[in-house]
Residue frames relative to the residue before (quaternion, step in Angstrom):
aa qw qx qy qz dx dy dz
X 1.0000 0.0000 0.0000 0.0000 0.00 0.00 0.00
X 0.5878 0.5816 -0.2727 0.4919 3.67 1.40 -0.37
X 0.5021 0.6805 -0.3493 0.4035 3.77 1.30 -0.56
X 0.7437 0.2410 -0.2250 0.5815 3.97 0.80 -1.05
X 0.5255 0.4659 -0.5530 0.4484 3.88 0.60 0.40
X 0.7567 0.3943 -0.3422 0.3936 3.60 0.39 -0.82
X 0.6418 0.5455 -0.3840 0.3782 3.36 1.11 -0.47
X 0.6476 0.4866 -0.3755 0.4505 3.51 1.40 -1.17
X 0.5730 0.5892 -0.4163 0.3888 3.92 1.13 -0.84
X 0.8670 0.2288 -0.2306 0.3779 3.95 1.06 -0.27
X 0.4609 0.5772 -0.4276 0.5211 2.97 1.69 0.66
X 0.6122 0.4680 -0.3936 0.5012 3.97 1.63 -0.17
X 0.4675 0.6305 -0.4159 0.4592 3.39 1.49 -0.75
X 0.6109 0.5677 -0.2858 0.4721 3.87 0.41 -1.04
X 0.7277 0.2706 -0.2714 0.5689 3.14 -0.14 -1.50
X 0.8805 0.1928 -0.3869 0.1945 3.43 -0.61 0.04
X 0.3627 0.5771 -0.4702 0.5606 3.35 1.33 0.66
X 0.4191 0.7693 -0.2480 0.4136 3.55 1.31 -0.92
X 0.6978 0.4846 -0.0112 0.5274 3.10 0.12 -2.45
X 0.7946 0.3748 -0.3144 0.3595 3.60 0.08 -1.07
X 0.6693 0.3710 -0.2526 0.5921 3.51 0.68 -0.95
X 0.5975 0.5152 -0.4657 0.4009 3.72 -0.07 0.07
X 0.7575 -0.0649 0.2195 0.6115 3.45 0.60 -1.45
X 0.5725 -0.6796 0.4151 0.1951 3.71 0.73 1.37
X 0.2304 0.8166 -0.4405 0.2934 3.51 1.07 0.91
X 0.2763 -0.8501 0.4390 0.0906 3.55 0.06 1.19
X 0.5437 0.6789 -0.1521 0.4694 3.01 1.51 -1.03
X 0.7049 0.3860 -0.1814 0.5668 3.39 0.84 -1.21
X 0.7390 0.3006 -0.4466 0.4050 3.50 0.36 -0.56
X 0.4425 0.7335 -0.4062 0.3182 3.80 1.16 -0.12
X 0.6242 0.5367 -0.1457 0.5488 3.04 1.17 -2.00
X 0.8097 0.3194 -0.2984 0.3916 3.31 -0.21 -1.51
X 0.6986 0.4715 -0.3494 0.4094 4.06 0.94 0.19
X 0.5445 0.5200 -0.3673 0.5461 3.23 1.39 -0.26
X 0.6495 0.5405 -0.3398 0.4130 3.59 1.07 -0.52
X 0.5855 0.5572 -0.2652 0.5257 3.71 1.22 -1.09
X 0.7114 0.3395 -0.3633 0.4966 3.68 0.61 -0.82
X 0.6118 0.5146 -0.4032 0.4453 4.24 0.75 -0.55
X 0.7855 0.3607 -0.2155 0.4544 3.37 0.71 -0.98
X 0.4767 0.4615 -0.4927 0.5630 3.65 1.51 -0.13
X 0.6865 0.4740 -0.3920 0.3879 3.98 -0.04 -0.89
X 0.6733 0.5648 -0.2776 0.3880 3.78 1.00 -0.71
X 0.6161 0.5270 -0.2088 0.5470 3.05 1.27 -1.10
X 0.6220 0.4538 -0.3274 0.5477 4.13 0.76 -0.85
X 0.6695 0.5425 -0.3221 0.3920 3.60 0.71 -1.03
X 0.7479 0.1762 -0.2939 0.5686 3.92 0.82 -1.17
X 0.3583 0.6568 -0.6086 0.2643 4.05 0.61 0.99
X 0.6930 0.4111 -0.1367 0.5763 2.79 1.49 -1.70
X 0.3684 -0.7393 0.5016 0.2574 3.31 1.02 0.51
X 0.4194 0.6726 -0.5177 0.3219 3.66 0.64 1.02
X 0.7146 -0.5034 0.3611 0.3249 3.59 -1.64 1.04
X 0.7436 0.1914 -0.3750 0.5195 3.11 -1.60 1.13
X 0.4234 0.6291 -0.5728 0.3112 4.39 0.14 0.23
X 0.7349 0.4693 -0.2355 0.4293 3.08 0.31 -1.01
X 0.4931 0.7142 -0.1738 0.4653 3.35 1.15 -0.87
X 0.8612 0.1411 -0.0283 0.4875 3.09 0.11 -1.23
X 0.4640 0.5887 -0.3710 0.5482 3.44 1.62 0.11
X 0.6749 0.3570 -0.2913 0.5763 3.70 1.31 -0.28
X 0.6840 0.5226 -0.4220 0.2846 3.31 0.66 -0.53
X 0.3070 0.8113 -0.2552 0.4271 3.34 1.72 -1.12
X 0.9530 0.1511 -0.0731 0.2521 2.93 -0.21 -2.10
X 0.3496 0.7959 -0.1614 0.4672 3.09 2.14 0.53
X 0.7427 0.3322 -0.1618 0.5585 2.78 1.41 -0.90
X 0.5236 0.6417 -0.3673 0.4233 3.42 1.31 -0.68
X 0.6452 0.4823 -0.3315 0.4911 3.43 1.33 -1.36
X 0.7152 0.3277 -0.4491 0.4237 3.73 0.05 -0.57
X 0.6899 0.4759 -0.4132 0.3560 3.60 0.47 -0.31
X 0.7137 0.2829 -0.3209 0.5546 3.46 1.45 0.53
X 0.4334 0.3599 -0.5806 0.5878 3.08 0.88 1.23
X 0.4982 0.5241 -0.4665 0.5095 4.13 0.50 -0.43
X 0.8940 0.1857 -0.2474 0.3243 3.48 -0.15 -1.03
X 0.4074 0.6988 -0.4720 0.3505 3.64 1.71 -0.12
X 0.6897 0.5799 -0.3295 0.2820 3.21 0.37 -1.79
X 0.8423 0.3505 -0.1988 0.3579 3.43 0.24 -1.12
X 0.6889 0.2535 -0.3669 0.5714 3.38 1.32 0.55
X 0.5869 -0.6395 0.3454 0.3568 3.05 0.95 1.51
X 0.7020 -0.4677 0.4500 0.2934 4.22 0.28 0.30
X 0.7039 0.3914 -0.3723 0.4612 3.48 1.19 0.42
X 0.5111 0.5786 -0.4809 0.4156 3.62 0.81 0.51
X 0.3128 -0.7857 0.4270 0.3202 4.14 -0.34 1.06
X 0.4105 0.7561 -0.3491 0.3714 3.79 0.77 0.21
X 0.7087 0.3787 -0.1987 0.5611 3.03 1.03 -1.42
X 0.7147 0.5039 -0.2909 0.3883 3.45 0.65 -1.70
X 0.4350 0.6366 -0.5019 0.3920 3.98 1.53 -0.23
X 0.8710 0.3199 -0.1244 0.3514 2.94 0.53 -1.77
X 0.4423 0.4946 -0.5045 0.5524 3.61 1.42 0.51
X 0.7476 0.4481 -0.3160 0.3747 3.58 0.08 -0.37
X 0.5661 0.3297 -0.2819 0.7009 4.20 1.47 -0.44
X 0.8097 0.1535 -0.4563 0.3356 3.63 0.30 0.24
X 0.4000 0.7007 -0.4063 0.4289 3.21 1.23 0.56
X 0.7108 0.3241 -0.1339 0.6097 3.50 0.82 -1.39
X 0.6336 0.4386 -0.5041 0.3901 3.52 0.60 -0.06
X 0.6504 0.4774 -0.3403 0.4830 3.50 0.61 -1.38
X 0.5936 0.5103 -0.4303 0.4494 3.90 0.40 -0.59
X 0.6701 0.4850 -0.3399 0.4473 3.92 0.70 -1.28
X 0.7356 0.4254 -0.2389 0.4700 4.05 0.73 -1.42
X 0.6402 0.4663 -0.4184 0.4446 3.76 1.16 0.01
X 0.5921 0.6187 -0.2043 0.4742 3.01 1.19 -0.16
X 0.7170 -0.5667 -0.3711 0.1647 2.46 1.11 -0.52
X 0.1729 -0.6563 0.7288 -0.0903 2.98 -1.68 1.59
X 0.4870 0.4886 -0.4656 0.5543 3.42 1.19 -0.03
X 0.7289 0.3320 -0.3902 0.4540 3.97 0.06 -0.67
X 0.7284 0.1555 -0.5258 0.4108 3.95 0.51 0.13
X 0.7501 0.3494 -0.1816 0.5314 3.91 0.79 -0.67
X 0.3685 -0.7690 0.5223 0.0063 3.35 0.49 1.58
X 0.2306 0.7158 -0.6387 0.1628 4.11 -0.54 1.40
X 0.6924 0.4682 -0.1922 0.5143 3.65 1.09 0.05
C-alpha cells in the first residue's frame, strides 16, 4: 500500500521541479514539494504500518484532485497539466478510498 505513495511523492517532486524550470513557477515548485514530502511521510507511515497513513495518503490525494478540477475547468480540460493532475488525483483518491473502506468499513 506504500508503493503508489512513494511513487506519487516523486512524480509531484518532478512535476514541480518541472513547472519551475520550464516557466519559473514558484508556485509549482512549492506545491509539487509540499506534495513529495505528504506523500513521502504517508507512504513511510503505512510501511511502518503506523496510524494516520492511510489518512493522509487520502487526504493528499483529495486535494491534488480538486486542484485538478480548479485548474481543468477554466481551460475547459484541454491543457495536459491539469488533466495530469485530475487523473493522479482521481486514481489516487479512488485507490485510498478503497482502501479505507477494507480497514474502516463505511460502505
Amino acid at each position: 500500500m506504500e508503493h503508489p505513495a512513494f511513487t506519487l511523492s516523486g512524480l509531484c517532486a518532478v512535476g514541480g521541479v518541472m513547472g519551475y524550470a520550464r516557466k519559473g513557477s514558484m508556485p509549482s515548485l512549492v506545491a509539487g514539494t509540499t506534495f513529495s514530502i505528504i506523500y513521502g511521510v504517508a507512504g513511510y507511515l503505512l510501511k511502518q504500518n503506523a496510524d494516520y497513513g492511510l489518512e493522509l495518503a487520502l487526504g493528499a490525494s483529495t486535494t491534488l484532485l480538486a486542484a485538478g478540477i480548479g485548474r481543468a475547468i477554466p481551460s475547459r480540460f484541454k491543457k495536459p497539466v491539469p488533466l495530469v493532475l485530475l487523473v493522479l488525483g482521481g486514481v489516487s483518491s479512488t485507490y485510498y478510498a478503497r482502501k479505507y473502506n477494507e480497514f474502516y468499513p463505511i460502505f
